[in-house]
Structures are given as C-alpha cells and as structure tokens.
N, C-alpha and C positions, 0 to 999 in steps of 0.2 A: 412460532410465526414463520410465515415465509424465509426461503433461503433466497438472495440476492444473487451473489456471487459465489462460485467455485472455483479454486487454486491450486496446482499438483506445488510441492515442493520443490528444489532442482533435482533431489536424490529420488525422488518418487516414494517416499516414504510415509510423507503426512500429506493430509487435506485440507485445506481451510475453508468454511463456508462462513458466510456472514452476513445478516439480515439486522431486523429491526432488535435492538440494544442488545444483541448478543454473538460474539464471533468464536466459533468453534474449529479445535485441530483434531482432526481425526489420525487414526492410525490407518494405514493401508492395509496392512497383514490382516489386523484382527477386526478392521472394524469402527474399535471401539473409539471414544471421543477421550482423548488424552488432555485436553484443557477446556475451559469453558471461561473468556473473555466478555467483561459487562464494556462494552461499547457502544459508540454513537449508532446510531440507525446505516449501516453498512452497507455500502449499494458496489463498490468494490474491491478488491485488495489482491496481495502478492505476497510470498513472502521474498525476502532480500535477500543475496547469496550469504550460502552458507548455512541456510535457514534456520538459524537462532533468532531471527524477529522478521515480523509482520508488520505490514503497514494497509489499512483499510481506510478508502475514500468513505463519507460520509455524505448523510442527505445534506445536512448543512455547509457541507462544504469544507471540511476539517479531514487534515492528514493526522490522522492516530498510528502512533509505529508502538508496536508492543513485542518486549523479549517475552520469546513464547515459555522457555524455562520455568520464569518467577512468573508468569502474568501479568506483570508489571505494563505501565503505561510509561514510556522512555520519552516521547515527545509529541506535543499535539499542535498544529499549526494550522493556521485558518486560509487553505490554501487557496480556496473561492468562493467570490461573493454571489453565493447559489450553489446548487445540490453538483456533487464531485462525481459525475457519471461514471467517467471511464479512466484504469492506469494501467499502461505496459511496459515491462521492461525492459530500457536496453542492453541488447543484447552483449555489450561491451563489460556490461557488470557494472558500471558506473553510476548508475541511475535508473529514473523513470520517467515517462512522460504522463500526465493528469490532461482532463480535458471536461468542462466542467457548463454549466448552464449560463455563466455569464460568460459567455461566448469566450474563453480562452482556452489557450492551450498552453498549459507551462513544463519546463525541465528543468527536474531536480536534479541536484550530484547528490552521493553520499558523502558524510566529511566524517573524518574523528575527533570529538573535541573529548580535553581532558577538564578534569576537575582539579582545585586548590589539591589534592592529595596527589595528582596524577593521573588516576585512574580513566583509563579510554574507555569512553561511550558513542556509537556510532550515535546521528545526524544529520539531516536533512539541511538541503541548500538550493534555493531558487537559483538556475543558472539564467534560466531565459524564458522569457515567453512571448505571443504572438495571438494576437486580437484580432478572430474571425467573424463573419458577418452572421451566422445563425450559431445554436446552441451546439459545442460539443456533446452529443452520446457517444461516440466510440472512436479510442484511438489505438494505432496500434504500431509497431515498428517493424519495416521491413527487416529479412535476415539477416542483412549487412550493416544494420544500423543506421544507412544512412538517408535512410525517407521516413516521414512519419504519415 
C-alpha cells in the first residue's frame, strides 16, 4: 500500500516509512528493509534520539512508539481525537510536537519510567497543548526550538 511518511534516523543510517497497517526500517547502505512493524494506519512518525525506537502518528489518532530491535510495541496513547497528521522534533532532544484534525497542537516530553524489577523503559508525557481554530496538517519547529 501507499507509503505516507518518510524518516532519516539521526545517524542517517535507517529509514522508516509508514502507511496503511504496516511501518518499515530500512537500511541506507544496502537498501534492504531490516524490520517490518504491523501497525495502525501511519500517516507520520520519527524515530527518537539515539534511534532505538519509533514513534508513528496514526489515522485514528494514536501515538505508537515501537523499539525498533524487538519490534515490540512499548507504548500506545490516544493522543487525538481525529487522525494525528503531523510530528516534529524538538530540536532540544526532549520531545515532540503532534498536531492533529481536532484542531490541536500538543507537546510531549520523553520520560523514563521503571518497572517493579527496575528496569528503564523510555515514555511519553503530554507537557502542553493549545487549541487552534482550523485543523492541524503540518507542524514543524524552528532551528532554535523556540517557534512552532
């Protein structure tokens, strides 16, 4: 099916594309597709520093972060009510900003939360958001971080 969205990594190493229930990492060098993720219908995504996991907006409105290693699904949050158009990151490393068809625009931090054993798993955290008059499709952040 259609590809939606396209992603460089920070290190320019891998690609992500991600369309209807399927989100793929590509290899730069070779090519070839190094993972194949069953996910929501994918209209955009990033990966997070350091690039061990992804996070892809959906039609429905759901933040999916997935470590790209295992394939795994680490956390899914219903981050608008209507299809999650556009995510950029700031530039600070700290987060991202989403921007969505029910006219909002939110910023997430990343957090680390541990488990009863200990074990750190990064996180997702609404810091703010801001209720505009027509439908978010694209957002983006200035160099400096400090305009959206």
């Amino acid at each position: 099916t259609g590809i939606r969205w396209v992603s460089l990594s920070g290190d320019d190493t891998m690609i992500m594309t991600t369309g209807h229930k399927q989100t793929k990492i590509w290899n730069v060098r070779s090519g070839s597709c190094i993972r194949t993720l069953d996910t929501g219908y994918g209209l955009c995504g990033m990966f997070l520093p350091g690039n061990r996991h992804i996070v892809i907006g959906t039609k429905k409105g759901l933040l999916e972060m997935y470590e790209i290693s295992s394939a795994t699904a680490v956390e899914r949050i219903q981050a608008h009510d209507g299809t999650l158009w556009s995510i950029s990151a700031n530039p600070n490393n700290k987060g991202f900003v989403t921007g969505g068809s029910d006219k909002d625009v939110k910023f997430w931090e990343y957090q680390v939360k541990r488990t009863k054993e200990g074990i750190a798993s990064v996180g997702l955290l609404l810091a703010k958001e801001m209720k505009m008059t027509d439908e978010v499709l694209c957002v983006s952040y200035s160099a400096n971080g400090k305009w959206v």
